[in-house]
N, C-alpha and C positions, 0 to 999 in steps of 0.2 A: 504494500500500500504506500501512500504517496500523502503526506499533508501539508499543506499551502495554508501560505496566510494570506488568505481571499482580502485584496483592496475594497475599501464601503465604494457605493456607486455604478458598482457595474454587476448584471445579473450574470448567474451561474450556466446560464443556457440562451440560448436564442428565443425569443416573445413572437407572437404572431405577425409583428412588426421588423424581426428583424432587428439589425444593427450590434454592438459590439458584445461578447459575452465569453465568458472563460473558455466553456468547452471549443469556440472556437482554437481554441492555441496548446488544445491537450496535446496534440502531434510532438508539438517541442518535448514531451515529458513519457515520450517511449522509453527511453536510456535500454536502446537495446532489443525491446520488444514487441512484437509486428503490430499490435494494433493499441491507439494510443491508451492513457489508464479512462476510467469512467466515474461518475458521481458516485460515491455510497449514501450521501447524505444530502441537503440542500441549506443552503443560508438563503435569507432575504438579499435582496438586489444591493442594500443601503447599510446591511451587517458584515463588518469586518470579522476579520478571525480566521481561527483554525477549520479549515472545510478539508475531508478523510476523499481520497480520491483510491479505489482498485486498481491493480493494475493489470488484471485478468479476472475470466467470467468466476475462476473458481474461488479468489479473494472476493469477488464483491460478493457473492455469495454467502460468506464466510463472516462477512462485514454485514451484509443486508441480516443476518439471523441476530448476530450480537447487535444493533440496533431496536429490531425488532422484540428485541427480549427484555430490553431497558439495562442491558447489561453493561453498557458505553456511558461514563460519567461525563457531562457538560457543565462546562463553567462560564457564566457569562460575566462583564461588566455593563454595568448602564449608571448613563446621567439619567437623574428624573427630576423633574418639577416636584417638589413637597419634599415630606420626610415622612417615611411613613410611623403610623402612634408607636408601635414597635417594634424593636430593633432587630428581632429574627420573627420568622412564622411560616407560614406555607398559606399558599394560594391555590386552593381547591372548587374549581369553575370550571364547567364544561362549553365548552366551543364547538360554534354551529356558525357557515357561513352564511351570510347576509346578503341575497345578490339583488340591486337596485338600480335605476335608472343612471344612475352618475358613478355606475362599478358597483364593488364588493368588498367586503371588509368583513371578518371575524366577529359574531359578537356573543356573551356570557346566556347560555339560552340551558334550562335542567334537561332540555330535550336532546343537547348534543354531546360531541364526542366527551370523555374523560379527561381532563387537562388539570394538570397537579405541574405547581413550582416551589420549592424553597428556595425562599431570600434571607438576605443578611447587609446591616448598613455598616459599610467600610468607614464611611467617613461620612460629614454634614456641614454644611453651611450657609449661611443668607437665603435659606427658603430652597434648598436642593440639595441630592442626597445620592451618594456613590453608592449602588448597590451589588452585590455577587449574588448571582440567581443560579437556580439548580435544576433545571426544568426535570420534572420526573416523566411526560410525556410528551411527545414532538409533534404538538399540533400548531398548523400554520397561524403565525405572528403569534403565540402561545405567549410570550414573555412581553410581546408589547401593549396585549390587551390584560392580562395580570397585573403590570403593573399599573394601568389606568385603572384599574378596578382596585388598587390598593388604595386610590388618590393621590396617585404620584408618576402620570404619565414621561413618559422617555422624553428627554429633550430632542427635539428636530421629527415628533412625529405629530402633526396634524392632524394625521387620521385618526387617531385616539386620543386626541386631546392635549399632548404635549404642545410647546412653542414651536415656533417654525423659524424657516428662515435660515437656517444651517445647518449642517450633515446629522444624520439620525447618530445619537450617540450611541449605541449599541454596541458590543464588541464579543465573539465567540475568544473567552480569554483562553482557556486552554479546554483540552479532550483527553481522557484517558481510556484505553481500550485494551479489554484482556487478549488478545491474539491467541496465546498461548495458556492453554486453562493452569499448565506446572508453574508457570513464570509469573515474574510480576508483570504487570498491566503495562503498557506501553503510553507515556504521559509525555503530550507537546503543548509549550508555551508561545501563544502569539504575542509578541510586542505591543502595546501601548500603540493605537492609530494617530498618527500628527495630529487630527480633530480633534480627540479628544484628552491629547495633551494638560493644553493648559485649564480645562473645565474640572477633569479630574487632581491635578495639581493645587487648586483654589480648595477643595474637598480632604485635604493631607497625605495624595499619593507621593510617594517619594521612590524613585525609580530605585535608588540603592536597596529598596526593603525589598524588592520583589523580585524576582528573576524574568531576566525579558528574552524571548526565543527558544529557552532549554527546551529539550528533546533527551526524556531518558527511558532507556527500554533495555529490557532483560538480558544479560549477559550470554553467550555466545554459549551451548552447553561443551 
């Protein structure tokens, strides 16, 4: 497998529209092998981060079961508008899609899918709040509509009630994934995106405390 730290702003695949998108450029990231790697997972068009790429049918495969089993740990960061009342908890809300004259959008419905996140606030200030999310189920914008539902929409997202006006602060921070049932879990860290720099910085991140990029996985038997 293959993990990239997906830039915010450009989607993961081609839109009915066409125009620029990752899988266009998987060719470069054969290193060797005849057909190029594939999606095991998807990010939002405007979420940076660590995105898991196969690099044959029988990895994604491999990849699509430990996904689907909830066996793959996500970490997210987000900017939000508020602070939520308390400082850890779980966000237990089912999501059902909305489809209406001006699109579609996600929204908190008893009639839809299962959708479960834990949060945690890293840090706070002047009315917004660093958070590290834990999504326990991978339903679409899962994490950007939990958090308007906490009353503390992501900054830069509109559609759910956050501020607009600049890049969605969201960020896929790291992934850990057991490949190997004997070994430990395979754990990659994305970098801090430029965006969201200096908003997280106002918040008390300090890049010395965190490790930025590491990539550690199970020793060679």
């Amino acid at each position: 497998m293959l993990v990239i730290d997906k830039p915010a702003g450009i989607p993961v695949h081609a839109g009915p529209r066409g125009g620029p998108n990752l899988e266009a450029g998987f060719d470069a990231l054969r290193f060797g092998l005849p057909h190029p790697p594939a999606l095991a997972h998807r990010l939002d068009r405007d979420t940076s981060g660590c995105l898991v790429l196969g690099r044959h049918p029988k990895a994604l495969r491999r990849l699509g079961a430990l996904f689907a089993a909830g066996k793959v740990e996500k970490v997210y960061w987000a900017v939000v508008a508020g602070v939520p009342a308390e400082p850890a908890g779980t966000i237990d809300a089912p999501l059902k899609k909305e489809t209406r004259r001006t699109g579609w959008r996600m929204e908190i419905d008893p009639a839809g899918q299962r959708a479960v996140t834990d949060y945690r606030v890293l840090g706070s200030a002047e009315g917004r709040a660093w958070l590290e999310l834990r999504p326990r189920t991978g339903r679409t914008h899962q994490i950007r509509v939990h958090c308007a539902a906490l009353g503390c929409p992501v900054v830069g997202d509109p559609t759910y009630g956050g501020p607009g006006g600049m890049p969605l602060h969201l960020h896929a921070r790291s992934i850990s994934i057991p490949v190997y049932p004997a070994r430990p879990a395979i754990v990659v860290t994305a970098p801090v995106p430029p965006h969201m720099l200096a908003a997280l910085g106002r918040l008390g991140y300090d890049r010395r405390l965190y490790p930025e990029g590491e990539t550690t996985e199970a020793a060679p038997p």
